[in-house]
C-alpha positions as CSV (number, residue, x, y, z in Angstrom):
1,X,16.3,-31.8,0.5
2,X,13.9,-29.8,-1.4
3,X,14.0,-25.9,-1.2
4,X,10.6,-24.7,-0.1
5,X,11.3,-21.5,-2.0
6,X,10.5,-23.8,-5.6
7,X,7.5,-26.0,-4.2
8,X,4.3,-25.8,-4.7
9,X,3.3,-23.2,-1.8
10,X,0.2,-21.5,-0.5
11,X,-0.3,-18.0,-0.2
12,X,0.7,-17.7,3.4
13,X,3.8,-19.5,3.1
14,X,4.6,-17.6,-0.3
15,X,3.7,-14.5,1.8
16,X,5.9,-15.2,4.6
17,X,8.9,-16.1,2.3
18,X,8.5,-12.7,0.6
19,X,10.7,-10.6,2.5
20,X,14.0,-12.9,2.2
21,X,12.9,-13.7,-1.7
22,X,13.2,-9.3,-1.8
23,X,16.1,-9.5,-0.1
24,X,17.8,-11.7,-2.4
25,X,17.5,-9.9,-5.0
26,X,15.9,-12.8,-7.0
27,X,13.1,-12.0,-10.1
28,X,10.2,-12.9,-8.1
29,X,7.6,-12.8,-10.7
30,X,9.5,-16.0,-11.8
31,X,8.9,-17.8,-9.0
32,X,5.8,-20.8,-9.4
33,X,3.8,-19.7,-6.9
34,X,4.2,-15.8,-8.4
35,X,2.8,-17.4,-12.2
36,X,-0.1,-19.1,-10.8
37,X,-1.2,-16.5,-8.1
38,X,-3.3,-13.3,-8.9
39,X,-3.3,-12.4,-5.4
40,X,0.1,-13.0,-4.3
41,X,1.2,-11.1,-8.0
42,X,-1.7,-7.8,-7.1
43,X,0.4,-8.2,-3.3
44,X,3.7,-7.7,-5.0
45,X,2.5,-5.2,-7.3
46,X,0.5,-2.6,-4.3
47,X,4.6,-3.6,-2.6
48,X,6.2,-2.5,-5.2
49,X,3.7,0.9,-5.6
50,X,4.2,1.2,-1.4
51,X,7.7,0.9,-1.8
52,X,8.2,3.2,-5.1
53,X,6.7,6.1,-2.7
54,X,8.7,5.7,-0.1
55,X,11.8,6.3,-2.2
56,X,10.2,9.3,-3.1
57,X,9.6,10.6,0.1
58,X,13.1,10.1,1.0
59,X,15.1,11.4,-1.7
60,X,18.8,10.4,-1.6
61,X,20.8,13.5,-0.9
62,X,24.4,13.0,-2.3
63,X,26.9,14.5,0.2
64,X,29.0,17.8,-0.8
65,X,32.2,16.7,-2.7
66,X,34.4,18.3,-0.4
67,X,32.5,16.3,2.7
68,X,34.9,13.8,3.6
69,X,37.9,16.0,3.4
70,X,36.6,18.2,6.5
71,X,35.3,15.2,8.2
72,X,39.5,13.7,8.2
73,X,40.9,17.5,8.6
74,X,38.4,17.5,11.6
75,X,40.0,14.4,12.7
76,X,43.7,15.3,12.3
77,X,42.8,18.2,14.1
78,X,41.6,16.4,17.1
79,X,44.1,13.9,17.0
80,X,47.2,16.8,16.7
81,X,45.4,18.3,20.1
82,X,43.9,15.8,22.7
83,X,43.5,18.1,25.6
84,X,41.8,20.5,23.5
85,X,38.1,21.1,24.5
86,X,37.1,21.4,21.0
87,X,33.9,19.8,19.3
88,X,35.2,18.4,16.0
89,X,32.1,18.9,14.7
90,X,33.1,22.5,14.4
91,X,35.1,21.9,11.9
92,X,33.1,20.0,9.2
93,X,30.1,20.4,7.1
94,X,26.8,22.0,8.7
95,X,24.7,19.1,8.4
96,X,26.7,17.2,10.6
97,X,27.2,19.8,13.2
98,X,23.4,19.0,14.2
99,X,23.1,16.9,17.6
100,X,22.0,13.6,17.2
101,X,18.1,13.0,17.7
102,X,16.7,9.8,18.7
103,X,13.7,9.7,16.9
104,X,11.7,10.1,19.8
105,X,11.6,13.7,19.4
């Protein structure tokens, strides 16, 4: 059986394959549909731009070094005293000492 992914396909169907082609990872300016399209390739390219900001507006934070030893000290401190009414996160970096929000707020 032939893949739909490498026949000839129309825009619409090109389009609706888009986010699992992304997802694979595949070069999808190879794809046929991508050579002979310059709508689907403009598409990609305003995707691309859309997606490029995004990135920027969440920059990835890389955690403090010492991180996940206070997260496991925090944890063998628990463990060591069950019946104590202690709130791990006490023990471990500010940023996780923050309730959790459900994005509703």
């Amino acid at each position: 059986m032939t893949d739909p992914r490498d026949t000839v396909l129309s825009c619409e169907q090109f389009q609706a394959l888009l986010p699992e082609l992304i997802g694979s990872g595949v070069d999808i300016n190879r794809h046929p549909h991508m050579r002979s399209c310059d709508l689907c390739r403009e598409l990609l390219a305003e995707l691309e731009t859309i997606a490029e900001a995004a990135r920027q507006l969440f920059p990835t934070v890389e955690p403090p070094d010492d991180l996940w030893n206070q997260i496991e000290s925090a944890i063998r401190k628990e463990e060591q005293s069950p019946d104590h009414d202690c709130d791990a996160r006490d023990e471990i970096h500010p940023v996780l000492k923050a309730e959790p929000t459900t994005g509703n707020d």
